[in-house]
VMD Tcl script that builds the backbone (N, CA, C; Angstrom):
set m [mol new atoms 246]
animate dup $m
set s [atomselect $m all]
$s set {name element resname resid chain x y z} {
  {N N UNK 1 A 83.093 121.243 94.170}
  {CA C UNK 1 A 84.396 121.463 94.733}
  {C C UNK 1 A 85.465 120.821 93.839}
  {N N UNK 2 A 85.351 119.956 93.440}
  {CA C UNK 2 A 85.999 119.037 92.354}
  {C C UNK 2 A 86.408 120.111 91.073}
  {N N UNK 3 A 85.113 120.332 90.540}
  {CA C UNK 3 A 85.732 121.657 89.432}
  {C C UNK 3 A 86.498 122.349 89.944}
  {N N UNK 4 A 86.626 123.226 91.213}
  {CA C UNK 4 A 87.111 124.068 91.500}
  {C C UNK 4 A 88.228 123.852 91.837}
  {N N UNK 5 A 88.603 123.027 92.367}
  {CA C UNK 5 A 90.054 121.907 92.518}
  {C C UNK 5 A 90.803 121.399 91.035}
  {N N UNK 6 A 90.034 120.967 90.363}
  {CA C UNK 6 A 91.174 120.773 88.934}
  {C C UNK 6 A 90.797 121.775 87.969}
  {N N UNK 7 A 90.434 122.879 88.541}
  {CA C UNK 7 A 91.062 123.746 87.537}
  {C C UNK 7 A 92.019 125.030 88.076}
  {N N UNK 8 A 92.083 124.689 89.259}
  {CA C UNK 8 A 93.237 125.115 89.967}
  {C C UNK 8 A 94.795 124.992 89.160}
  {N N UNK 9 A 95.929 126.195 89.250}
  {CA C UNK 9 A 96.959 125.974 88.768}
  {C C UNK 9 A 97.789 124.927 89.166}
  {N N UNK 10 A 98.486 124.146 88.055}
  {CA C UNK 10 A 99.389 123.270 88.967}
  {C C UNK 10 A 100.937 124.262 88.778}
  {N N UNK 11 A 100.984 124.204 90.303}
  {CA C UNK 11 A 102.574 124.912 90.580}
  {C C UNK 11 A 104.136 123.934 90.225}
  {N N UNK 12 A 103.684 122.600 89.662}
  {CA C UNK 12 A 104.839 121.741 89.176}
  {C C UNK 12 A 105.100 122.343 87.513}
  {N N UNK 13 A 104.139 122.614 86.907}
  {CA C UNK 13 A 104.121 123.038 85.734}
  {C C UNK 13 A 104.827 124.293 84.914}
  {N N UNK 14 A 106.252 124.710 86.168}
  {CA C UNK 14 A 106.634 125.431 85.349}
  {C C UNK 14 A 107.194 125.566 83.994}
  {N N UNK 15 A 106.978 126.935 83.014}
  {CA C UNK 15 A 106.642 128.369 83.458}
  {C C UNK 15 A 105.499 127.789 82.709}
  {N N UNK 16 A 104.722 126.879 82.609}
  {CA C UNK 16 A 103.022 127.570 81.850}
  {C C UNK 16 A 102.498 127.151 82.639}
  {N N UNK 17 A 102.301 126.556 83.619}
  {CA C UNK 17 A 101.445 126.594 85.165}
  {C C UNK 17 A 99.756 126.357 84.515}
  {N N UNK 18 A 99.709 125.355 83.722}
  {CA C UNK 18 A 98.537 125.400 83.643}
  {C C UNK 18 A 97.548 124.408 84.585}
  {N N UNK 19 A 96.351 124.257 84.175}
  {CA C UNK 19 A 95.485 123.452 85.327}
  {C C UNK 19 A 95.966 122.316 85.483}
  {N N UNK 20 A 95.539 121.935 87.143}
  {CA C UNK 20 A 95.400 120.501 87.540}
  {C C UNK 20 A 95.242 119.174 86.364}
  {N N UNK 21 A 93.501 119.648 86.153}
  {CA C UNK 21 A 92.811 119.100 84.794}
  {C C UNK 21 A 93.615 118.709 83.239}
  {N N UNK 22 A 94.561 119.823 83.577}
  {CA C UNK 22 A 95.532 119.748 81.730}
  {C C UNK 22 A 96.968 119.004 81.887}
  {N N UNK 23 A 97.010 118.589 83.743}
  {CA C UNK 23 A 98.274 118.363 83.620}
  {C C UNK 23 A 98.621 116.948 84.452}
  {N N UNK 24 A 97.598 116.295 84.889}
  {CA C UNK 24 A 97.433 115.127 85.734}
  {C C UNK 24 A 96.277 114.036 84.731}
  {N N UNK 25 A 96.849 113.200 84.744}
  {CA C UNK 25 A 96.202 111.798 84.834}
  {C C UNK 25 A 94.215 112.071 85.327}
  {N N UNK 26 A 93.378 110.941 84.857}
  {CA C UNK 26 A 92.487 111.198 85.706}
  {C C UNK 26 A 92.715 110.509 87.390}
  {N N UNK 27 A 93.238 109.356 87.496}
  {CA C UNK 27 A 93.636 109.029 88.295}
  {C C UNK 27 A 94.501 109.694 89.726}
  {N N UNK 28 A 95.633 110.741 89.251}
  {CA C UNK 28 A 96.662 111.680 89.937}
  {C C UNK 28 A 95.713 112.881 90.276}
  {N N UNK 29 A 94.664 112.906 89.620}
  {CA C UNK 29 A 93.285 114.115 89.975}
  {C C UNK 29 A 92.457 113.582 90.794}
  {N N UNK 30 A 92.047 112.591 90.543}
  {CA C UNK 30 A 91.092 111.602 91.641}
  {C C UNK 30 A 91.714 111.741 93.144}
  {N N UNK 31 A 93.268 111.046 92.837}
  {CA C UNK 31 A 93.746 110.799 93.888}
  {C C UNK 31 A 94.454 112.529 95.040}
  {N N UNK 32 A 94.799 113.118 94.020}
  {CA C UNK 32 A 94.928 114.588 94.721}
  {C C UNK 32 A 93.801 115.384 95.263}
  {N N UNK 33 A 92.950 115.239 94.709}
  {CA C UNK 33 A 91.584 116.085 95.092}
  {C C UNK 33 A 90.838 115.344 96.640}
  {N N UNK 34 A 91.508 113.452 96.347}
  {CA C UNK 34 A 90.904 113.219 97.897}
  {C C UNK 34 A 91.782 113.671 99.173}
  {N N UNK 35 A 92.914 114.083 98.570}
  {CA C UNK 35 A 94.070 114.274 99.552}
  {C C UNK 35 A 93.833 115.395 100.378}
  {N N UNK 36 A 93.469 116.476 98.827}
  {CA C UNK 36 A 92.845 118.353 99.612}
  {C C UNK 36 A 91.783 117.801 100.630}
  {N N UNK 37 A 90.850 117.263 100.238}
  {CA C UNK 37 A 89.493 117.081 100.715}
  {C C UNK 37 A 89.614 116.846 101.979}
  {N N UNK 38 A 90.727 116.328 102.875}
  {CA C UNK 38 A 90.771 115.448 103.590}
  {C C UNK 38 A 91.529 116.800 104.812}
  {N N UNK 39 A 92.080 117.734 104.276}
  {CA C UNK 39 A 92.246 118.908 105.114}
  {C C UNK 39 A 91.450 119.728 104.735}
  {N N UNK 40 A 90.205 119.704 104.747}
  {CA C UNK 40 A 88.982 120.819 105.173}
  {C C UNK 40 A 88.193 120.235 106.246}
  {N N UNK 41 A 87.651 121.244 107.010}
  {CA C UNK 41 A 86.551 121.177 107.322}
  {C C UNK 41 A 85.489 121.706 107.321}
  {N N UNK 42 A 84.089 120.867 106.958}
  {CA C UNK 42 A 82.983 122.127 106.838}
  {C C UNK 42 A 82.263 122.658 108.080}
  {N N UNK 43 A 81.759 123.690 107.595}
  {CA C UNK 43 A 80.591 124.305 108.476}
  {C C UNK 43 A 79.431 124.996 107.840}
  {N N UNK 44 A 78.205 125.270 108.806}
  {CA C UNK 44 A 76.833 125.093 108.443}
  {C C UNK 44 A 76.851 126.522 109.101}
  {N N UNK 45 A 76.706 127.920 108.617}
  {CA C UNK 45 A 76.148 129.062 109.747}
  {C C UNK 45 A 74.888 128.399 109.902}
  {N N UNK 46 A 73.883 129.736 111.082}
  {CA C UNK 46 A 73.034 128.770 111.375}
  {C C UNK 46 A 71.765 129.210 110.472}
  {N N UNK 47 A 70.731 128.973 110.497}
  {CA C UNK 47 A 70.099 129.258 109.404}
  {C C UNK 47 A 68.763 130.902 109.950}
  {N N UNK 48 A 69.401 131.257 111.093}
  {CA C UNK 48 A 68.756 132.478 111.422}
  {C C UNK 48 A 69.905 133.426 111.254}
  {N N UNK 49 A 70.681 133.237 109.856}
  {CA C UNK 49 A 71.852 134.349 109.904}
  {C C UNK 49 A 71.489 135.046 108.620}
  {N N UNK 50 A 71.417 135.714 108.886}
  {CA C UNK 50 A 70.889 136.112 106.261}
  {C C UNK 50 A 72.475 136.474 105.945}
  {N N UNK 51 A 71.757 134.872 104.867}
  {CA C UNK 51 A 73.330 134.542 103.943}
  {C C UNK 51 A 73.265 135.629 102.586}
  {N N UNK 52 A 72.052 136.622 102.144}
  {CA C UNK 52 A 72.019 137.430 101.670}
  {C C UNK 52 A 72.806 138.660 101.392}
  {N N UNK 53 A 73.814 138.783 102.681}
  {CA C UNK 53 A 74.919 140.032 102.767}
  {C C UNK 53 A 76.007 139.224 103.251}
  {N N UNK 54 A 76.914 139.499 101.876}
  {CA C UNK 54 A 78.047 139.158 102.548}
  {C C UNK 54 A 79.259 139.847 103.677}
  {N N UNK 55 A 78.877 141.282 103.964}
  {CA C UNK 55 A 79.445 141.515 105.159}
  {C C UNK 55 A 78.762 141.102 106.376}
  {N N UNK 56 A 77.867 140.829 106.744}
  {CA C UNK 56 A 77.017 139.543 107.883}
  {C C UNK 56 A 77.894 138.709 107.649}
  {N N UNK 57 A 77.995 137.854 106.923}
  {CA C UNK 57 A 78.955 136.578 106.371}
  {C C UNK 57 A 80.169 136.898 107.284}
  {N N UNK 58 A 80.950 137.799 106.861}
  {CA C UNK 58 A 82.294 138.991 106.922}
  {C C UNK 58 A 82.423 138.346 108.666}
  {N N UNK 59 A 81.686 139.047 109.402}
  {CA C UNK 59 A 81.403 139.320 110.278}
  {C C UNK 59 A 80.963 138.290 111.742}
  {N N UNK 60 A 80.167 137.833 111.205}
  {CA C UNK 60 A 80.322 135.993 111.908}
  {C C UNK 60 A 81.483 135.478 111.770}
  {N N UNK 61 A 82.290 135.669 110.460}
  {CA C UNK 61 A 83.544 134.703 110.268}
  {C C UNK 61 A 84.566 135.123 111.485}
  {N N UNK 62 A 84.379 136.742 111.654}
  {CA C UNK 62 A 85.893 137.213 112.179}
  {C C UNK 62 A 85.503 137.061 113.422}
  {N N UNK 63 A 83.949 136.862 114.012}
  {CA C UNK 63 A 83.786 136.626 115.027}
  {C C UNK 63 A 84.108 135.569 116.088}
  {N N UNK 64 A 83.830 134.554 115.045}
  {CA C UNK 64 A 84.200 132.624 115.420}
  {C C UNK 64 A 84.944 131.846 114.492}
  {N N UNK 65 A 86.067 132.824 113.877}
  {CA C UNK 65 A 87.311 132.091 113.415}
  {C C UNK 65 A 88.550 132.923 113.657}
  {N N UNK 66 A 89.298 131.655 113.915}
  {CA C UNK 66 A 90.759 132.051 114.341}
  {C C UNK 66 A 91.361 132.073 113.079}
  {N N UNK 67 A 90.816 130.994 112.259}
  {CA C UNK 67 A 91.668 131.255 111.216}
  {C C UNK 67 A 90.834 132.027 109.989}
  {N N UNK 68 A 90.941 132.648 109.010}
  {CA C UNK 68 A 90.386 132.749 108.082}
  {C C UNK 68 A 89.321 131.358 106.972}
  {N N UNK 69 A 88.209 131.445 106.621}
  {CA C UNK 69 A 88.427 130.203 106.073}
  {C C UNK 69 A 88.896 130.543 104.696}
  {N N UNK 70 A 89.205 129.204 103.754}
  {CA C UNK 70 A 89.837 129.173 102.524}
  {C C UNK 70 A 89.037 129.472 101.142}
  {N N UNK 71 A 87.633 128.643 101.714}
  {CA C UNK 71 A 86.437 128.710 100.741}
  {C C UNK 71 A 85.193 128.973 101.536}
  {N N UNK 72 A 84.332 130.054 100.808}
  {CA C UNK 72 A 82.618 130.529 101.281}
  {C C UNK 72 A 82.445 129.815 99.808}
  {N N UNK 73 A 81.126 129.356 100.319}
  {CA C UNK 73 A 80.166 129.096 99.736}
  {C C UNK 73 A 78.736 129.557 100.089}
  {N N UNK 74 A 78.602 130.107 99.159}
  {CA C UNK 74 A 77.031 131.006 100.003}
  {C C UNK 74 A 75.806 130.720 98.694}
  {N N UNK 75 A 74.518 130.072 99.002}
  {CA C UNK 75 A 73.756 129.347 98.353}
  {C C UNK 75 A 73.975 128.569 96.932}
  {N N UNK 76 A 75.308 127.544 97.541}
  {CA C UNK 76 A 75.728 127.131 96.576}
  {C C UNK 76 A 76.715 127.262 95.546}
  {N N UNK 77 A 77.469 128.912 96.057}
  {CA C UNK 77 A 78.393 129.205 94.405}
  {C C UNK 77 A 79.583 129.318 95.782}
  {N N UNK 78 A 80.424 129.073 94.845}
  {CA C UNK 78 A 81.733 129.424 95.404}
  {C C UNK 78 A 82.055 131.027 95.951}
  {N N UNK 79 A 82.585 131.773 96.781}
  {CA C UNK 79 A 82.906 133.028 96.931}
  {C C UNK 79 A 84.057 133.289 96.701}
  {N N UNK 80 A 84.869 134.164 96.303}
  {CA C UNK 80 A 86.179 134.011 96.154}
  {C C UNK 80 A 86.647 135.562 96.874}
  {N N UNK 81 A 85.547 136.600 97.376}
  {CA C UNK 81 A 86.139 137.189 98.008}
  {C C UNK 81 A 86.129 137.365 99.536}
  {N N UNK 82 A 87.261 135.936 99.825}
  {CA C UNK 82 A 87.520 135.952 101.550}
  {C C UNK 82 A 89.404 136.263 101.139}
}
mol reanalyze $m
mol bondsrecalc $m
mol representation Tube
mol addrep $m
């Protein structure tokens, strides 16, 4: 999650908007990444769901979320299409 967090754009960086990683301190990265961290919450589907299709995935989500979530992770990799 950390990778995926500093290499995120930084939106202070205008106009070359480049990464977190290219544009913070290690420290201002440390300390921002615990900040995100701290508005998520996780969840576990249950393990009689097959994480194999992601419209199953799709489909549980819209079932028992109000909100969309921000990040899938499905055996480990990031998803990026929610």
């Amino acid at each position: 999650m950390f990778e995926h967090y500093s290499s995120c754009e930084n939106e202070d960086d205008e106009p070359l908007y480049r990464s977190l990683r290219e544009t913070l301190s290690e420290d201002e990265l440390s300390l921002g990444f615990n900040d995100f961290m701290m508005d998520l919450v996780f969840f576990r589907l249950n393990e009689n769901i097959p994480v194999d299709n992601l419209e199953t995935i799709r489909s549980v989500l819209r079932e028992n979320c109000f909100f969309s979530p921000e990040y899938v992770f499905i055996k480990g990799q990031i998803v990026d299409d929610f």
